[in-house]
C-alpha positions in Angstrom: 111.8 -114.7 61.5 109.6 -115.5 58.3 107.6 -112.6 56.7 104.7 -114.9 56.8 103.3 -118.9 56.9 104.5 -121.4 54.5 102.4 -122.9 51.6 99.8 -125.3 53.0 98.5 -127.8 50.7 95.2 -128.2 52.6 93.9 -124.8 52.8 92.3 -122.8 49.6 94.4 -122.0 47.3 93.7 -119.8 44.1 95.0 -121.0 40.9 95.1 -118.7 37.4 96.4 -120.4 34.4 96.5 -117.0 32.1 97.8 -114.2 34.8 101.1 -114.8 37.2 101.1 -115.3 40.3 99.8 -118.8 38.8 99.7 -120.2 42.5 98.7 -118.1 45.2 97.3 -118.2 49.1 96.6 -116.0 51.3 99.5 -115.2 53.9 101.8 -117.7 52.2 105.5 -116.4 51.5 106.4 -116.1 47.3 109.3 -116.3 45.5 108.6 -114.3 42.8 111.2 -112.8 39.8 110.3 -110.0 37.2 112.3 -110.1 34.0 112.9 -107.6 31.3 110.8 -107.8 28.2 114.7 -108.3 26.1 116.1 -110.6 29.2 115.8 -114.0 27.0 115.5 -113.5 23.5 113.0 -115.2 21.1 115.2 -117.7 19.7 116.0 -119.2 23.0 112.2 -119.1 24.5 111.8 -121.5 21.3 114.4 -123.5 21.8 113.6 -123.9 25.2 110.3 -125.2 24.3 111.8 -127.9 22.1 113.5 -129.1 24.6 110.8 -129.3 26.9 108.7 -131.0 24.8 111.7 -133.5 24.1 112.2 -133.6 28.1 108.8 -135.0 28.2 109.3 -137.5 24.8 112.5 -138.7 27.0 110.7 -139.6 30.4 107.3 -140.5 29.7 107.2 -141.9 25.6 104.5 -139.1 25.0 104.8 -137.2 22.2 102.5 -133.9 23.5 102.7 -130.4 24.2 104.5 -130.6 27.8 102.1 -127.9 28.8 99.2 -130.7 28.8 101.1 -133.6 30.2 103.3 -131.6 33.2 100.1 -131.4 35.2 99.7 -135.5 35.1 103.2 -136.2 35.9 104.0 -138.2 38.8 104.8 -135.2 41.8 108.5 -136.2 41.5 108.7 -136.4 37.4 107.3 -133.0 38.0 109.5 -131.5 40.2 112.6 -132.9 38.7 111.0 -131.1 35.1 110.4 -128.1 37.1 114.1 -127.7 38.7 115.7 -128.3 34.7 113.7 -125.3 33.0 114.1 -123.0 36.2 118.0 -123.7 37.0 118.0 -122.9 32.6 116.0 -119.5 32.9 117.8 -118.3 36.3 121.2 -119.4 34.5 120.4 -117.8 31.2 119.4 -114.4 33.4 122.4 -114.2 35.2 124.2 -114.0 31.9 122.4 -110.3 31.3 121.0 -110.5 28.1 119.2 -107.1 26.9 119.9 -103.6 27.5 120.1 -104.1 30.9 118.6 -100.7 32.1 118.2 -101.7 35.9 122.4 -101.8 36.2 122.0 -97.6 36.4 121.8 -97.1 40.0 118.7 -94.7 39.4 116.7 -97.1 37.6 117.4 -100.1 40.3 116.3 -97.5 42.9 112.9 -97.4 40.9 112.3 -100.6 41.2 113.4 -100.7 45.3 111.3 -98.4 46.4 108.2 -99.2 44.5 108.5 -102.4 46.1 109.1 -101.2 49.8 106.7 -98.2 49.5 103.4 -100.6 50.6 105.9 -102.6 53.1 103.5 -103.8 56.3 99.9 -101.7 54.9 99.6 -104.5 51.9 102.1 -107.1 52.0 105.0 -108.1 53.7 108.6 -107.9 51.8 111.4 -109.9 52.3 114.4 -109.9 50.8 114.9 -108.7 47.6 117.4 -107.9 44.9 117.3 -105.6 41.5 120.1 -107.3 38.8 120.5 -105.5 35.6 118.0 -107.1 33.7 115.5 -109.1 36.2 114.4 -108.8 40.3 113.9 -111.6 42.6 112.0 -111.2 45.6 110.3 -112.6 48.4 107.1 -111.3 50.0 103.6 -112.5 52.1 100.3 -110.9 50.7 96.7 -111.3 52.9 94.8 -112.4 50.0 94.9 -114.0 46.5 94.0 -111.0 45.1 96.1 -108.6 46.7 99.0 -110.4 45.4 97.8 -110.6 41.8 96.7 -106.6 41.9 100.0 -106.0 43.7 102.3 -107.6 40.9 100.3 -105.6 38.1 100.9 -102.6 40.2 104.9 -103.0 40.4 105.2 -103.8 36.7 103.0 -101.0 35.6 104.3 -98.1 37.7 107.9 -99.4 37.7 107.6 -99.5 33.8 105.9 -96.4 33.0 108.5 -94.2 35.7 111.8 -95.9 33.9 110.1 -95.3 30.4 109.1 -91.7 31.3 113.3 -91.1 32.2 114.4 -92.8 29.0 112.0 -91.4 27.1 110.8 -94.9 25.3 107.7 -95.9 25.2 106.2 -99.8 24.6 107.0 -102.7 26.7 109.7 -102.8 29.7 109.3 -106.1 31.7 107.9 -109.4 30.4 104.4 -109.4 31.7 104.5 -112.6 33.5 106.4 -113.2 36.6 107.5 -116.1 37.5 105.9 -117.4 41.0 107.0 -119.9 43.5 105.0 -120.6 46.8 107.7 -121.6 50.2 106.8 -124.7 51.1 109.6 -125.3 54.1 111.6 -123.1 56.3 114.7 -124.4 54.8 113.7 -123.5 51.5 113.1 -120.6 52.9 116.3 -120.1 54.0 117.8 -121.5 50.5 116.1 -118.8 48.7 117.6 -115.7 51.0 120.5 -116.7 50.0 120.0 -117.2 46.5 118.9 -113.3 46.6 121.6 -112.3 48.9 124.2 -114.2 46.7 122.9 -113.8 43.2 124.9 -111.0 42.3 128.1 -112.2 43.1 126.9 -115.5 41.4 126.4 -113.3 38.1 130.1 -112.1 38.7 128.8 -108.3 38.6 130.5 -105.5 40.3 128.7 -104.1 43.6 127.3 -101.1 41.6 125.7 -103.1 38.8 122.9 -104.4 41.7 120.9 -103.5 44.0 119.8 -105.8 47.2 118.1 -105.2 50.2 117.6 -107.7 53.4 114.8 -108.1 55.3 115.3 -106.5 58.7 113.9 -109.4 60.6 116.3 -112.0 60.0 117.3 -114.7 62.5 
């Protein structure tokens, strides 16, 4: 069973182009991953956005910021442009750049039960997964809103709890998750398993993660 409906192109839809959640609708299911703030260093973000901006040179003979021609692009130029940057970030993440903090069992269990603690008052969770230096996760919300306070809400208390135990203060996660609305039950499907199997995909011990499955799983 789903933790709630799939993205519906026809019905509202709230879209914020300076706060993730970028896309969201109320009662659709989100894939959404939290990153470190030292998950992807500098030099790579900028390289990344070379090559995007030489991804878009390459298919469409534009020579323009991607971030002003992506929205123009033919659905499928999109999607294929869309699939490249995402397989490079999940990839790069997977490599556990940083300090990884969240690989101490204590930390991870921060993150776990900040997440489950609202579990069927304010949103739905699904699967998720704490690696040592990012989350993925899957989870309904009832409004637009409640998703966007929700993710502020994770990242701040999860943040300010780990930083109180380490004694550091300044930034922990990269403020902006990265959102993706479910738009079939077989992606659905896809993305369970890409939680369930991304540790063992990142070649980490059972110890350095920490997943949890949704209990109402076909």
């Amino acid at each position: 069973m789903m933790i709630g409906e799939l993205f519906d192109p026809q019905a509202p839809l709230a879209i914020s182009e300076h706060y993730r959640p970028h896309w969201s609708q109320a009662g659709a299911i989100v894939f959404i991953t939290f990153r470190t703030a030292d998950s992807i260093p500098y030099e790579v973000l900028q390289r990344w956005e070379r090559e995007k901006n030489e991804w878009i040179a390459r298919n469409t003979g534009r020579n323009a910021d991607w971030r002003k021609v992506l929205p123009e692009l033919d659905p499928r130029l999109r999607h294929q442009f869309k699939k490249t940057f995402n397989r490079l970030r999940e990839d790069f993440l997977d490599t556990c750049n940083g300090k990884c903090v969240l690989r101490q069992p204590d930390f991870a269990s921060i993150v776990a039960d900040s997440l489950s603690h609202f579990d069927g008052k304010r949103y739905r969770l699904g699967d998720f997964i704490v690696m040592p230096n990012h989350v993925h996760l899957l989870a309904s919300f009832p409004s637009e809103e409640t998703m966007i306070g929700q993710c502020d809400s994770w990242l701040h208390y999860t943040a300010w709890k780990i930083n109180q135990q380490l004694g550091n203060k300044g930034k922990f996660w990269q403020q902006e998750p990265f959102d993706h609305l479910v738009r079939s039950p077989e992606q659905y499907q896809y993305l369970c398993n890409y939680i369930r199997d991304n540790g063992t995909k990142a070649n980490l011990r059972s110890g350095d993660f920490l997943y949890r499955q949704h209990d109402n799983h076909q």
